[in-house]
PyMOL Python script that loads the backbone (N, CA, C, O; Angstrom):
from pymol import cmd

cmd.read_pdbstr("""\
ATOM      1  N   UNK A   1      18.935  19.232  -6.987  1.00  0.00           N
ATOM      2  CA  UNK A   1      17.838  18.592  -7.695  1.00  0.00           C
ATOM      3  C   UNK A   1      18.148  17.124  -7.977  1.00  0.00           C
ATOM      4  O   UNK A   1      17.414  16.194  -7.644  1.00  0.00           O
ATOM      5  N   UNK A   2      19.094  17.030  -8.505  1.00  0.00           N
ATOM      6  CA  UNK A   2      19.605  15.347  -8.545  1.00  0.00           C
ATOM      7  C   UNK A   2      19.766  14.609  -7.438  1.00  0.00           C
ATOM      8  O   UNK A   2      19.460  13.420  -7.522  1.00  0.00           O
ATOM      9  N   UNK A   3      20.227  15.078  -6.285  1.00  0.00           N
ATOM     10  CA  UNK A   3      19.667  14.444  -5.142  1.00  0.00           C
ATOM     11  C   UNK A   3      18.826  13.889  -4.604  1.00  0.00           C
ATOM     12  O   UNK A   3      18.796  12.836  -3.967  1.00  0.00           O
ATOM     13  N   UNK A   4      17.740  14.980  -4.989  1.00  0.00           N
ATOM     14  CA  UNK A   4      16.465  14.687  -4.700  1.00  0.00           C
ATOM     15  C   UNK A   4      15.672  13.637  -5.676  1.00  0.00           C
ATOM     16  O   UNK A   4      15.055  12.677  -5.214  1.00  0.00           O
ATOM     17  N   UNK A   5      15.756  13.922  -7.079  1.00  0.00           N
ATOM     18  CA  UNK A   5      15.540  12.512  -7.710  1.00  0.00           C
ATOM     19  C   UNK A   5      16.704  11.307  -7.274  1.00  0.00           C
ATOM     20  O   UNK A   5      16.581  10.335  -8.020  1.00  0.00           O
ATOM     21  N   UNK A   6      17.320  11.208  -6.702  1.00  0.00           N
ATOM     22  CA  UNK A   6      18.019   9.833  -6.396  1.00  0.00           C
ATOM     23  C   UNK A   6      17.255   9.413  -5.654  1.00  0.00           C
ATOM     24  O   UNK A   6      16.626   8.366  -5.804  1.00  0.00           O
ATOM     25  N   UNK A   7      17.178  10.279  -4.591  1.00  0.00           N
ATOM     26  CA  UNK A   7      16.203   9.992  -3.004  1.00  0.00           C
ATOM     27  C   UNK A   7      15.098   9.164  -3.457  1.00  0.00           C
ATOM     28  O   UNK A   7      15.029   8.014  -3.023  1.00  0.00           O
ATOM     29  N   UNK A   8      14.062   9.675  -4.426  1.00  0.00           N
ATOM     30  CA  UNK A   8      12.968   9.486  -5.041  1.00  0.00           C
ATOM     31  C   UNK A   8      12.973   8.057  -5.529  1.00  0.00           C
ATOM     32  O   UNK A   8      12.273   7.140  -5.101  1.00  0.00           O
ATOM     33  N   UNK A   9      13.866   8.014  -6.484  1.00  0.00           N
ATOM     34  CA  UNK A   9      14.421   6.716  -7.057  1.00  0.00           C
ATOM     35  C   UNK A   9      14.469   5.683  -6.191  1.00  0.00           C
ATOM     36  O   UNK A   9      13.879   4.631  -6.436  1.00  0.00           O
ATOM     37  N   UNK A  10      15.281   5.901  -4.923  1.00  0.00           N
ATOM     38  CA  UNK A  10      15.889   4.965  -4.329  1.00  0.00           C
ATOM     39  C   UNK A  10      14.336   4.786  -3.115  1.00  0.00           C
ATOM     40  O   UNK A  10      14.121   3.713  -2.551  1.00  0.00           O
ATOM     41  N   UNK A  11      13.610   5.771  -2.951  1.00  0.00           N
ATOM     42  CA  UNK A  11      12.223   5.797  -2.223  1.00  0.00           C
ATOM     43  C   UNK A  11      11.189   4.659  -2.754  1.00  0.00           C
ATOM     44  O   UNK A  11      10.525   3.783  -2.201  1.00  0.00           O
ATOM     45  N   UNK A  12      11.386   5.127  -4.189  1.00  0.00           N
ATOM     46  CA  UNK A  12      10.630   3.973  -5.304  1.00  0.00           C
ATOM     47  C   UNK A  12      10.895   2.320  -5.197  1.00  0.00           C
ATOM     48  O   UNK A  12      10.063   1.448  -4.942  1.00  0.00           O
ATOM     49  N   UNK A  13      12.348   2.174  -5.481  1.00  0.00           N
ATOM     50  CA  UNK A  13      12.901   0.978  -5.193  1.00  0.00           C
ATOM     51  C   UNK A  13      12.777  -0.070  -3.789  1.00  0.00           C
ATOM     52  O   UNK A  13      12.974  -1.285  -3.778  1.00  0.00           O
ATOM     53  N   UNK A  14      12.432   0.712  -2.764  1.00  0.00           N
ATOM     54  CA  UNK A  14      11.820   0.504  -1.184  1.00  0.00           C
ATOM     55  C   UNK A  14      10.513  -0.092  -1.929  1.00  0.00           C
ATOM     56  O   UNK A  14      10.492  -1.222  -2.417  1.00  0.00           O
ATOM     57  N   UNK A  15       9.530   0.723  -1.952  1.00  0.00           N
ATOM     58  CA  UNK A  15       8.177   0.177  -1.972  1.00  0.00           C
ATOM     59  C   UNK A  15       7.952  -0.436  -3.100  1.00  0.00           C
ATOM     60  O   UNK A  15       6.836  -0.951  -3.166  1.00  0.00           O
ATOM     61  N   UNK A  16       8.768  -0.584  -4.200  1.00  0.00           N
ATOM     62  CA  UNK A  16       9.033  -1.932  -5.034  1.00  0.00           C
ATOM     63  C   UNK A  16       9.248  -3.069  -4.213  1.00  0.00           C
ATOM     64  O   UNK A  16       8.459  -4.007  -4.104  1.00  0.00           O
ATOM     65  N   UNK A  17      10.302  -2.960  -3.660  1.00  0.00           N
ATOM     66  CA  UNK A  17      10.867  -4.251  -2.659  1.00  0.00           C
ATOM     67  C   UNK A  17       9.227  -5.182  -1.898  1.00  0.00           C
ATOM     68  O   UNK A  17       8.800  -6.334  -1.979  1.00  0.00           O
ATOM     69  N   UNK A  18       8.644  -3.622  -1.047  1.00  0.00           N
ATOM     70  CA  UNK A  18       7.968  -4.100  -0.507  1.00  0.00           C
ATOM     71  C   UNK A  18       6.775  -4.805  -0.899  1.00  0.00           C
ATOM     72  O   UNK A  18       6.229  -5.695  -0.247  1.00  0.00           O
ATOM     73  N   UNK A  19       6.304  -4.210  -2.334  1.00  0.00           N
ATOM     74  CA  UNK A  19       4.946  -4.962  -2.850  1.00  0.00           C
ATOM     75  C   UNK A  19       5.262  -6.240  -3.473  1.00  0.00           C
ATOM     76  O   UNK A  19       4.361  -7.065  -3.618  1.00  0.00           O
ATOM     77  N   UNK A  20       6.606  -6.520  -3.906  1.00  0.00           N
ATOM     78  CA  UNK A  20       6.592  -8.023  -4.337  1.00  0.00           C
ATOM     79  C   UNK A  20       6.804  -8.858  -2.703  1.00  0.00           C
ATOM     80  O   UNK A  20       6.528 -10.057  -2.688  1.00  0.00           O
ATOM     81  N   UNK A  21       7.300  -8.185  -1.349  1.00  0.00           N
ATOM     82  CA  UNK A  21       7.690  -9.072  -0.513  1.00  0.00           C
ATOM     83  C   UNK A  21       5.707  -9.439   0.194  1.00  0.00           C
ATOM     84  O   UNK A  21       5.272 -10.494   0.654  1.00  0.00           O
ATOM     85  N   UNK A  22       5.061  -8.265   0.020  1.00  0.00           N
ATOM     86  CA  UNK A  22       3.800  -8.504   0.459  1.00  0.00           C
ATOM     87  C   UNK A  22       2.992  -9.213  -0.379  1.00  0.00           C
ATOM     88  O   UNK A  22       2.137  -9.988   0.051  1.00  0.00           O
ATOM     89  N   UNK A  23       3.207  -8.995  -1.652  1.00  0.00           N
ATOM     90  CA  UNK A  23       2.459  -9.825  -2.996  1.00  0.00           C
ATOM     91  C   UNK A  23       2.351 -11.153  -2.465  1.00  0.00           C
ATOM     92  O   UNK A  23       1.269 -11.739  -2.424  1.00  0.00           O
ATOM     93  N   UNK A  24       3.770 -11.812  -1.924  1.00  0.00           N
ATOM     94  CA  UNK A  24       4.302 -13.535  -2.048  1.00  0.00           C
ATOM     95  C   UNK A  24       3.921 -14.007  -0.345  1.00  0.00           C
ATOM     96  O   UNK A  24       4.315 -15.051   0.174  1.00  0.00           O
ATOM     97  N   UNK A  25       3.058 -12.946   0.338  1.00  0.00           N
ATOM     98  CA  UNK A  25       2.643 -13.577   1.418  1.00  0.00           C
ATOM     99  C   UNK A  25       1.222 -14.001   1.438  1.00  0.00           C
ATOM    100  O   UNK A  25       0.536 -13.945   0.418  1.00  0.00           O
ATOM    101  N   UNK A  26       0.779 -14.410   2.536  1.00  0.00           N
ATOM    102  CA  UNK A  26      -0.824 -14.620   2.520  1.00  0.00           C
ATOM    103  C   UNK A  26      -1.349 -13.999   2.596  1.00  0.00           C
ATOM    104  O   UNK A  26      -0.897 -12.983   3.125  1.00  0.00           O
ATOM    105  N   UNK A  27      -2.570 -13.996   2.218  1.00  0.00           N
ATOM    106  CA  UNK A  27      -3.072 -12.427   2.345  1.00  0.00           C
ATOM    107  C   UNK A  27      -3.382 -12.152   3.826  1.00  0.00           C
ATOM    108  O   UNK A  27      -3.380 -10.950   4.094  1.00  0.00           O
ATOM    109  N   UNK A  28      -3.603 -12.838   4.677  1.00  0.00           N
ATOM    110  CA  UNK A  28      -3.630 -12.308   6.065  1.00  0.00           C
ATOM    111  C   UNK A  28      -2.806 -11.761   6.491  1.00  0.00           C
ATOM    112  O   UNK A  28      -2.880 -10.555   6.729  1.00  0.00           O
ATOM    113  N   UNK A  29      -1.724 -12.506   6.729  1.00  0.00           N
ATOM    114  CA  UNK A  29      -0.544 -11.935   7.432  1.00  0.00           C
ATOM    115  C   UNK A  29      -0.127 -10.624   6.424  1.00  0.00           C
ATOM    116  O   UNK A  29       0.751  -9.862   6.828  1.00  0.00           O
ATOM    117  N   UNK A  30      -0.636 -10.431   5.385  1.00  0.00           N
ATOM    118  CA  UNK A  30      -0.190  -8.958   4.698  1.00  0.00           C
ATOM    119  C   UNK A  30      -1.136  -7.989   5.003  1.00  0.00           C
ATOM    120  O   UNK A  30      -0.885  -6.785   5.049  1.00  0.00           O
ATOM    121  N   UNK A  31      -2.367  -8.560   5.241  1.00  0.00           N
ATOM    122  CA  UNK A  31      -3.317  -7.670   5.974  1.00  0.00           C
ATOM    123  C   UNK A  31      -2.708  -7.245   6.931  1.00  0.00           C
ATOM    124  O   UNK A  31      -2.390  -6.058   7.001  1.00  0.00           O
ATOM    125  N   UNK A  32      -2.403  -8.175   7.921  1.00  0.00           N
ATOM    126  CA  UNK A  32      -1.931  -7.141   9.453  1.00  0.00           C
ATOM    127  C   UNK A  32      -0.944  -6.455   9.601  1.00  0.00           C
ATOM    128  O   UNK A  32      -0.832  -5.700  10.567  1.00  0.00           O
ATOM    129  N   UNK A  33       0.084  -6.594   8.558  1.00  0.00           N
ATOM    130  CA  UNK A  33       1.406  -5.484   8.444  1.00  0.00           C
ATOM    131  C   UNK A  33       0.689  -4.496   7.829  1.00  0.00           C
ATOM    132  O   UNK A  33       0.773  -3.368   8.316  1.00  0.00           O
ATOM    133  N   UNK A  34      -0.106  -4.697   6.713  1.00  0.00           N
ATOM    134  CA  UNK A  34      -0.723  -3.419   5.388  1.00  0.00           C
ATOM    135  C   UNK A  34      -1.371  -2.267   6.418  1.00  0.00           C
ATOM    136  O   UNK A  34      -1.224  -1.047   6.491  1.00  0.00           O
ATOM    137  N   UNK A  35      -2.358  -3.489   7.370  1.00  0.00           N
ATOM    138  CA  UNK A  35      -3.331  -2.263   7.897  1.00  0.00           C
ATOM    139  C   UNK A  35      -2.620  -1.676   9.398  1.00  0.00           C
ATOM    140  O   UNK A  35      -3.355  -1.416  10.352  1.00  0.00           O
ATOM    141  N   UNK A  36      -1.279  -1.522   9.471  1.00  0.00           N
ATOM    142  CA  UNK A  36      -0.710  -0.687  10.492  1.00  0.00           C
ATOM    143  C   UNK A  36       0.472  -0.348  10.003  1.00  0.00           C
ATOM    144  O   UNK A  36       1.480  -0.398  10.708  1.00  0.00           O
ATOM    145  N   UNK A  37       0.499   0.083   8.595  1.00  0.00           N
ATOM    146  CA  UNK A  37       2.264   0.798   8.395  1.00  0.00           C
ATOM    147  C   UNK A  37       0.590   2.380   7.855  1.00  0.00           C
ATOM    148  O   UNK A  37      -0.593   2.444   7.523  1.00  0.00           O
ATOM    149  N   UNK A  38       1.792   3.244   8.148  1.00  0.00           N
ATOM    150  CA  UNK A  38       1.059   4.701   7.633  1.00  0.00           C
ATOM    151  C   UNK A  38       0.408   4.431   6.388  1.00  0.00           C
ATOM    152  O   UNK A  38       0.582   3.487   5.617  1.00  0.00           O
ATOM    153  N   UNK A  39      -0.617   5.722   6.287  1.00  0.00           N
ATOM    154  CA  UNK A  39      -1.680   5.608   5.205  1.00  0.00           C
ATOM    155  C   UNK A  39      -0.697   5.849   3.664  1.00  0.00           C
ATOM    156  O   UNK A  39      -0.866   5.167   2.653  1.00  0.00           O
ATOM    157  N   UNK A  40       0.198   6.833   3.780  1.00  0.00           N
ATOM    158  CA  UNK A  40       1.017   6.909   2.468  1.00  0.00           C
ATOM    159  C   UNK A  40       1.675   5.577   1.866  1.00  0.00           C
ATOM    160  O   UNK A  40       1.761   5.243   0.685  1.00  0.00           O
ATOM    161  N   UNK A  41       2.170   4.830   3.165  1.00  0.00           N
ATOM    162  CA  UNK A  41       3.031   4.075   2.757  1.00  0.00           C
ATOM    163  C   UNK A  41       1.834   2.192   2.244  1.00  0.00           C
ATOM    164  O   UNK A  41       2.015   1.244   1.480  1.00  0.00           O
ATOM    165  N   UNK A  42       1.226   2.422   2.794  1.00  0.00           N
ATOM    166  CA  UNK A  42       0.242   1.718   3.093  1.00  0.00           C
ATOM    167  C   UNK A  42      -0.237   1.687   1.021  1.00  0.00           C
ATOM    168  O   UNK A  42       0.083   0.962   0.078  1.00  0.00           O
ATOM    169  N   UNK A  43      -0.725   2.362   1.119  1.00  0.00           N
ATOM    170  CA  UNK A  43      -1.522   3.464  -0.495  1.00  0.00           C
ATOM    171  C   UNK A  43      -0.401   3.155  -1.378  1.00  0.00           C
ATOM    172  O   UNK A  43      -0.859   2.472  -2.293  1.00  0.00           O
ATOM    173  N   UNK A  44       1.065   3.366  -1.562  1.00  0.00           N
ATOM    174  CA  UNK A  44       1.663   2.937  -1.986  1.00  0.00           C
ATOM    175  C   UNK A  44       2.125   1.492  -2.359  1.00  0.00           C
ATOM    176  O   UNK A  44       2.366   1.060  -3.486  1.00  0.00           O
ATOM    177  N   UNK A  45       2.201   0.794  -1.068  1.00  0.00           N
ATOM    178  CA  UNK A  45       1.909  -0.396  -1.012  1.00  0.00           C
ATOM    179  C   UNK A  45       1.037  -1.032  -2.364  1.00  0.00           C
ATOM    180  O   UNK A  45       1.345  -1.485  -3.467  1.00  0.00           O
ATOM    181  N   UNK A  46      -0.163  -0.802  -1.644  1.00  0.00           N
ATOM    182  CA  UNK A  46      -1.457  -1.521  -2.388  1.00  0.00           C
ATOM    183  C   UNK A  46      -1.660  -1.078  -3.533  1.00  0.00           C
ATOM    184  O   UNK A  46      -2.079  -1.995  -4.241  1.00  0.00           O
ATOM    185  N   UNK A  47      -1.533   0.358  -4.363  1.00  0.00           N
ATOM    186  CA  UNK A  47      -1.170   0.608  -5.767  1.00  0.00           C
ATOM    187  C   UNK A  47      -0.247  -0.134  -6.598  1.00  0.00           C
ATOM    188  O   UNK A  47      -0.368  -0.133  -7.823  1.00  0.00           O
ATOM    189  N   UNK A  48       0.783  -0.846  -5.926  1.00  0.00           N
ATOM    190  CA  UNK A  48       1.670  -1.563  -6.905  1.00  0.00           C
ATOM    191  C   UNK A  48       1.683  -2.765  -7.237  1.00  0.00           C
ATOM    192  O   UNK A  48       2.431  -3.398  -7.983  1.00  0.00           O
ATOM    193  N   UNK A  49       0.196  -3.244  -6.219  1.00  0.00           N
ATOM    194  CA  UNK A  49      -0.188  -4.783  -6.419  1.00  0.00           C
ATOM    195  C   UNK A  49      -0.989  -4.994  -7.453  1.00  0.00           C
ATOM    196  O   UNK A  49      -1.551  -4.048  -8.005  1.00  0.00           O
ATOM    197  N   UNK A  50      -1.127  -6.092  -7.800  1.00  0.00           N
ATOM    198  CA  UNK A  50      -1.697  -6.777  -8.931  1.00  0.00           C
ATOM    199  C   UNK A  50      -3.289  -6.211  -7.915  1.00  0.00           C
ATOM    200  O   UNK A  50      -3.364  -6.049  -6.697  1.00  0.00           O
ATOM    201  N   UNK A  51      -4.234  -6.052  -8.826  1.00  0.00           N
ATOM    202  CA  UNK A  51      -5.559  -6.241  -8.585  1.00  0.00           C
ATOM    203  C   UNK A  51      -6.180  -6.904  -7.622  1.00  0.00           C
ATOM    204  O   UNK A  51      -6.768  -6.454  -6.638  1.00  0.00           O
ATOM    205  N   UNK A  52      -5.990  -8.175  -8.014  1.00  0.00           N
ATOM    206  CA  UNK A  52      -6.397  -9.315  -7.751  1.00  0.00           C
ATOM    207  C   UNK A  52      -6.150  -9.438  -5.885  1.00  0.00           C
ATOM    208  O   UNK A  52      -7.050  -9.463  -5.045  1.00  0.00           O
ATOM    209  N   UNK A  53      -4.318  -9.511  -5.578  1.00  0.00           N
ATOM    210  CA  UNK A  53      -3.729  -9.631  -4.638  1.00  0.00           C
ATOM    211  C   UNK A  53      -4.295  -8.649  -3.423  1.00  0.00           C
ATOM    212  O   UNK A  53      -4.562  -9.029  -2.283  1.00  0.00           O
ATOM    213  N   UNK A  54      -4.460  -6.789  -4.129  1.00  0.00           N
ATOM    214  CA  UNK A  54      -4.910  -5.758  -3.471  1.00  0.00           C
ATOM    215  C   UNK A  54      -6.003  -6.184  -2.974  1.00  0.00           C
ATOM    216  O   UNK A  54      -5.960  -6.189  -1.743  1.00  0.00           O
ATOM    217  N   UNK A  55      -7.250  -6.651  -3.534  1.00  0.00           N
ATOM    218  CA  UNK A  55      -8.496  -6.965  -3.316  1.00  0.00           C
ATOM    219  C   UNK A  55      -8.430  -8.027  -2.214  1.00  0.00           C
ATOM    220  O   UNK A  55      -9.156  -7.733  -1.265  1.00  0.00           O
ATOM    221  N   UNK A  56      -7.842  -9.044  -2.090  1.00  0.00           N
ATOM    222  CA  UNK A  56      -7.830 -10.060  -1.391  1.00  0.00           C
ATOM    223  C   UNK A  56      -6.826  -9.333   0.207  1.00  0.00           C
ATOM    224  O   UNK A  56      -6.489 -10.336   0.837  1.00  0.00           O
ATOM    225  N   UNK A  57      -6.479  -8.473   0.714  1.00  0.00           N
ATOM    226  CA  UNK A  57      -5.368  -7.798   1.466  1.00  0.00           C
ATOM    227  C   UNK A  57      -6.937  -6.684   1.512  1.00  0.00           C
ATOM    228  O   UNK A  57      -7.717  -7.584   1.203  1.00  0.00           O
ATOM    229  N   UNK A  58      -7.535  -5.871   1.618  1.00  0.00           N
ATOM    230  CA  UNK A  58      -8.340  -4.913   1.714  1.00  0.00           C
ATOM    231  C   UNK A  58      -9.543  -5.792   2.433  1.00  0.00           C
ATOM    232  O   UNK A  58     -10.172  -5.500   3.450  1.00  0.00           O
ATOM    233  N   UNK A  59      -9.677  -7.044   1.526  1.00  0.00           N
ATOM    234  CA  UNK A  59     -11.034  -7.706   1.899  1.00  0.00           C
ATOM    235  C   UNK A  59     -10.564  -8.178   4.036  1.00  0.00           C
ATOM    236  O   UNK A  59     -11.319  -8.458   4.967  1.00  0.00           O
ATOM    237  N   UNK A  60      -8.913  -8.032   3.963  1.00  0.00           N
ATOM    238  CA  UNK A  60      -9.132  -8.731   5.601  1.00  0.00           C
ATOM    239  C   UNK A  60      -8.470  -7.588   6.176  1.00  0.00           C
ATOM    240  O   UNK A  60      -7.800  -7.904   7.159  1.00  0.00           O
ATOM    241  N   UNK A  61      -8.434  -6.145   5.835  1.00  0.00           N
ATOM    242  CA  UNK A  61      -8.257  -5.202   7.008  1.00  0.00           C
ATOM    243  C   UNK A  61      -9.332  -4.649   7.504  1.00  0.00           C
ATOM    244  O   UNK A  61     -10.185  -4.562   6.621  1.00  0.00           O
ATOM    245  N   UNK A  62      -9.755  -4.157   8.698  1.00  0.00           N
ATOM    246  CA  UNK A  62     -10.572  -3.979   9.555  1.00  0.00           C
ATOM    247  C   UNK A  62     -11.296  -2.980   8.467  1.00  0.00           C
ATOM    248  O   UNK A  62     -10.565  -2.203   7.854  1.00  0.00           O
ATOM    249  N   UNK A  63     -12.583  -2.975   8.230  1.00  0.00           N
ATOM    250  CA  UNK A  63     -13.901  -2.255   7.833  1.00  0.00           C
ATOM    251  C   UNK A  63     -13.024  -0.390   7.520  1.00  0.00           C
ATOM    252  O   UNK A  63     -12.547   0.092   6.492  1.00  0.00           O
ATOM    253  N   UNK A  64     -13.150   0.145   8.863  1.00  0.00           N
ATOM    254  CA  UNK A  64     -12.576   1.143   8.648  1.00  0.00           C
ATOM    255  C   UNK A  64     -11.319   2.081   8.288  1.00  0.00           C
ATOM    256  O   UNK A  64     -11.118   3.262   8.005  1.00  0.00           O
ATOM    257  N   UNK A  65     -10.577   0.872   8.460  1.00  0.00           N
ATOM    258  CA  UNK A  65      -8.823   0.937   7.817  1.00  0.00           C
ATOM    259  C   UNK A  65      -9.622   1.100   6.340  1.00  0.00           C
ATOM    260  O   UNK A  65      -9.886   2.191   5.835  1.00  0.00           O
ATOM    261  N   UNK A  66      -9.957  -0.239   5.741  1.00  0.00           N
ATOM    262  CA  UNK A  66      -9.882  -0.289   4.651  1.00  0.00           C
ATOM    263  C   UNK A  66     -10.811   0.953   3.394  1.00  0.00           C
ATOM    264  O   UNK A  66     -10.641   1.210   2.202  1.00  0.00           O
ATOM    265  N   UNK A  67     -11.924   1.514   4.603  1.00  0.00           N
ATOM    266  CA  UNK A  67     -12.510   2.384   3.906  1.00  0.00           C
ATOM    267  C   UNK A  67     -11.420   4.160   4.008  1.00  0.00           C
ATOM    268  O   UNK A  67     -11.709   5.087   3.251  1.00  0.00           O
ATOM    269  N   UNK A  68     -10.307   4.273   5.000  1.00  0.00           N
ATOM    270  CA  UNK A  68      -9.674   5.080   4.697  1.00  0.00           C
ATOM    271  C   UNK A  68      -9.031   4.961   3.553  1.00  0.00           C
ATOM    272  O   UNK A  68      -9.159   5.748   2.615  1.00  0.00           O
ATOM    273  N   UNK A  69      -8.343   4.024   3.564  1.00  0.00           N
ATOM    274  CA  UNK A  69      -7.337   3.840   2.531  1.00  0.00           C
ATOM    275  C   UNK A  69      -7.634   3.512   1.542  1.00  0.00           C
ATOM    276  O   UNK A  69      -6.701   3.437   0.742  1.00  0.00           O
ATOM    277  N   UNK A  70      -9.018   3.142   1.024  1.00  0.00           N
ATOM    278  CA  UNK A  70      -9.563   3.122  -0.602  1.00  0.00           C
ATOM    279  C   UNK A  70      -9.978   4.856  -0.425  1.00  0.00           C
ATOM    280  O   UNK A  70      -9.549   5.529  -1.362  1.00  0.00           O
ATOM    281  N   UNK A  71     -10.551   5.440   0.373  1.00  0.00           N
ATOM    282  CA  UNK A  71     -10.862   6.941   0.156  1.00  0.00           C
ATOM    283  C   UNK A  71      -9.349   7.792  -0.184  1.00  0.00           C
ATOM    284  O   UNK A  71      -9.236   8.743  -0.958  1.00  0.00           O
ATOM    285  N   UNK A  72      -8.273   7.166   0.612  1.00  0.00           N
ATOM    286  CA  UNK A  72      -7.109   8.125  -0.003  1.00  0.00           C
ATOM    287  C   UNK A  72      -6.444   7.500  -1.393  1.00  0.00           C
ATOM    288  O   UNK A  72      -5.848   8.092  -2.293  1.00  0.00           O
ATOM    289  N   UNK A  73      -6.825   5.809  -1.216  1.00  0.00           N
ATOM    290  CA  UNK A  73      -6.254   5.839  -2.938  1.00  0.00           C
ATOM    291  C   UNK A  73      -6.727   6.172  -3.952  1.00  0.00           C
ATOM    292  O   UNK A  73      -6.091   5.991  -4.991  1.00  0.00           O
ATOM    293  N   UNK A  74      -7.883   6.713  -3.967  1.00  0.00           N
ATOM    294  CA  UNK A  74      -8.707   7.241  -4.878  1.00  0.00           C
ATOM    295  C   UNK A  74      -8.732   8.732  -5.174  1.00  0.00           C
ATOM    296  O   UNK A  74      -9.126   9.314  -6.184  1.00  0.00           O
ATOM    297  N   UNK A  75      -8.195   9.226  -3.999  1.00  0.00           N
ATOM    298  CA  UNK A  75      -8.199  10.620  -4.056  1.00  0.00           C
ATOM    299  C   UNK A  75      -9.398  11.493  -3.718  1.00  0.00           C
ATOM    300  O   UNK A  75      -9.667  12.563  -4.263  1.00  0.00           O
ATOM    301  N   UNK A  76     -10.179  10.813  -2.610  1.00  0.00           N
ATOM    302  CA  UNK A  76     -11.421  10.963  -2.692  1.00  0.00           C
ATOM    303  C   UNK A  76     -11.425  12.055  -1.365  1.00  0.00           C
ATOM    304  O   UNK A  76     -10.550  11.862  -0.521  1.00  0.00           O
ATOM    305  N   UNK A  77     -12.025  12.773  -1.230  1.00  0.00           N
ATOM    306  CA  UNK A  77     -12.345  13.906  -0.045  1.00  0.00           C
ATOM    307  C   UNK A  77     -13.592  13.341   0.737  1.00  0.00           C
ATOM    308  O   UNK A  77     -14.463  12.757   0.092  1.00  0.00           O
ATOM    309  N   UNK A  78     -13.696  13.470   1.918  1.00  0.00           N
ATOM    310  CA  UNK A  78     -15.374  13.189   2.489  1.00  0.00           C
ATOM    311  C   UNK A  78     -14.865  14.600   3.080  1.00  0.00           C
ATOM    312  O   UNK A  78     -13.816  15.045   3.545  1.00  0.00           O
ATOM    313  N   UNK A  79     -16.910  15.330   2.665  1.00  0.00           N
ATOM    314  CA  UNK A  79     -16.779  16.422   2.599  1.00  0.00           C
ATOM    315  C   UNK A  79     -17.798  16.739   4.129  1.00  0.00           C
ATOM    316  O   UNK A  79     -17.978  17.891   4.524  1.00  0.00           O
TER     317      UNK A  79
END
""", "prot")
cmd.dss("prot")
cmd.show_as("cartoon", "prot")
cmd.util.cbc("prot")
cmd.orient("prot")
């Protein structure tokens, strides 16, 4: 079990890394990494950004990227 929270921990600390390294870019060029790493990692990503930053990174990934990945950060089902 403690393993597994380290893993977790140290999983956390990754996509920490990554939302301040995507935060301090432009938002384009974070668009085109955001909208081709996986939807988890992606969702993770963009949850740990400031508002503001998320919005501006969503507004330049392609239409349908961006409507997956607000439907999975939301938790949303299309039924």
């Amino acid at each position: 079990a403690s393993t597994l929270k380290e893993q977790v921990e140290v999983d956390q600390q990754r996509v920490a890394k990554l939302v301040e390294l995507y935060s301090n870019m432009k938002p384009k060029q974070a668009a085109d990494v955001i909208a081709n790493l996986t939807d988890d990692l992606a969702i993770s990503v963009l949850a740990g950004m400031k508002k503001k930053n998320a919005a501006a990174i969503m507004d330049l990934i392609p239409a349908d990227r961006a409507r997956l990945l607000s439907e999975k950060l939301t938790g949303y089902k299309r039924r």
